[in-house]
C-alpha positions, 0 to 999 in steps of 0.5 A: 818271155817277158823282161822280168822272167828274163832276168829271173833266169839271170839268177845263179842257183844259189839264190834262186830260192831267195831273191826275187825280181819285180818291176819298180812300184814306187814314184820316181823310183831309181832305175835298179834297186834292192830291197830286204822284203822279209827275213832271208827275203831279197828283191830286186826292183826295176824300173822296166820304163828307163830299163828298156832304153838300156842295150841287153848287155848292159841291162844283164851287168847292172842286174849281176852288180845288184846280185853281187851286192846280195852275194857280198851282204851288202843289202840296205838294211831298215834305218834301225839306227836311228832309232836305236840311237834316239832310243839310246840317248834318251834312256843315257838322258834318263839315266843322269836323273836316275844315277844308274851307272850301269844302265847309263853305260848300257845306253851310251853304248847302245848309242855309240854302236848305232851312231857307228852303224850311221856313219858306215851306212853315210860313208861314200868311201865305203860305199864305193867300196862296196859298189867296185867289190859287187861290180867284181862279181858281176864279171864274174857272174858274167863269166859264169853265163858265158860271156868272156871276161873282155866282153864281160868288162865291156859290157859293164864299162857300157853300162858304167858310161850310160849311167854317168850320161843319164845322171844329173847329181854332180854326186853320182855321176862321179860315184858310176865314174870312180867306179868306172876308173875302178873298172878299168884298173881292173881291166888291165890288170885282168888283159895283163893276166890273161897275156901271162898265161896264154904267153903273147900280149897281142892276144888279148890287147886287140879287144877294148874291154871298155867299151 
């Protein structure tokens, strides 16, 4: 079985019809990424020559983070701002010459809202946001495949410490480690869970979840 047909069987049902997944075409392309390929269409494309390097655990919690950020509608959409935003603009400058108030108003606004969707799309606090919100579900799409939640944290922390290694932006090796900080407040509060309902601490406390 090949990798891709591997991680095709990663997929949950739901998305199956869907999301596909395709080796990295692209020159220098980053090690894992999504890309919206028609309407109701997603792909997520690998770059097989670094994923090889990456221990299974770790490849499948990388891969379930992509799948989380599907589930979460959290795609990378088509720059359409930009030019709804020259659009706007330029009809709000035509609109000055012409005197129309309400068609100017109408391109004011179509500029704000298109400005507005530039600066959440730029926003590093909402996209770690919504990076620590897909790393959620990857643990809980590991579960789903039968890894336990401990091993499911490990797996991903692993994962987590491989990219902060292998990064050379300053910028993004402190995204993989804000999320893994994330992570690991996750974690314990999920170990504190766990020790609550199974009624004994040590039950949970002698696996590291971190990796």
């Amino acid at each position: 079985m090949s990798e891709l047909q591997r991680l095709k069987g990663l997929l949950p049902p739901e998305n199956q019809s869907w999301v596909f997944v395709e080796a990295a075409a692209a020159l220098d392309p980053p090690l894992i990424t999504l890309e919206e390929i028609g309407r109701d269409e997603v792909e997520i494309q690998v770059d097989l020559e670094q994923w090889d390097f990456l221990a299974q655990d770790h490849r499948n919690l990388l891969f379930w983070h992509e799948v989380g950020r599907i589930q979460n509608d959290t795609i990378p959409r088509d720059g359409w701002e930009m030019a709804a935003l020259a659009i706007g603009l330029g009809g709000a400058i035509g609109e000055l010459w012409v005197q129309d108030g309400l068609l100017l108003l109408m391109a004011l606004g179509l500029s704000g809202f298109a400005g507005y969707r530039l600066y959440l799309k730029n926003n590093s606090e909402k996209r770690l946001q919504d990076a620590i919100s897909a790393d959620e579900r990857a643990i809980d799409l590991a579960c789903r495949f039968g890894y336990s939640v401990p091993n499911a944290y490990k797996s991903l922390g692993g994962a987590l410490k491989d990219l902060i290694e292998k990064s050379r932006k300053k910028k993004k090796r402190t995204f993989f480690e804000d999320r893994l900080e994330a992570l690991r407040k996750s974690a314990e509060k999920a170990r504190a869970e766990m020790a609550e309902q199974e009624g004994s601490r040590s039950s949970v406390t002698s696996e590291n979840v971190y990796g």
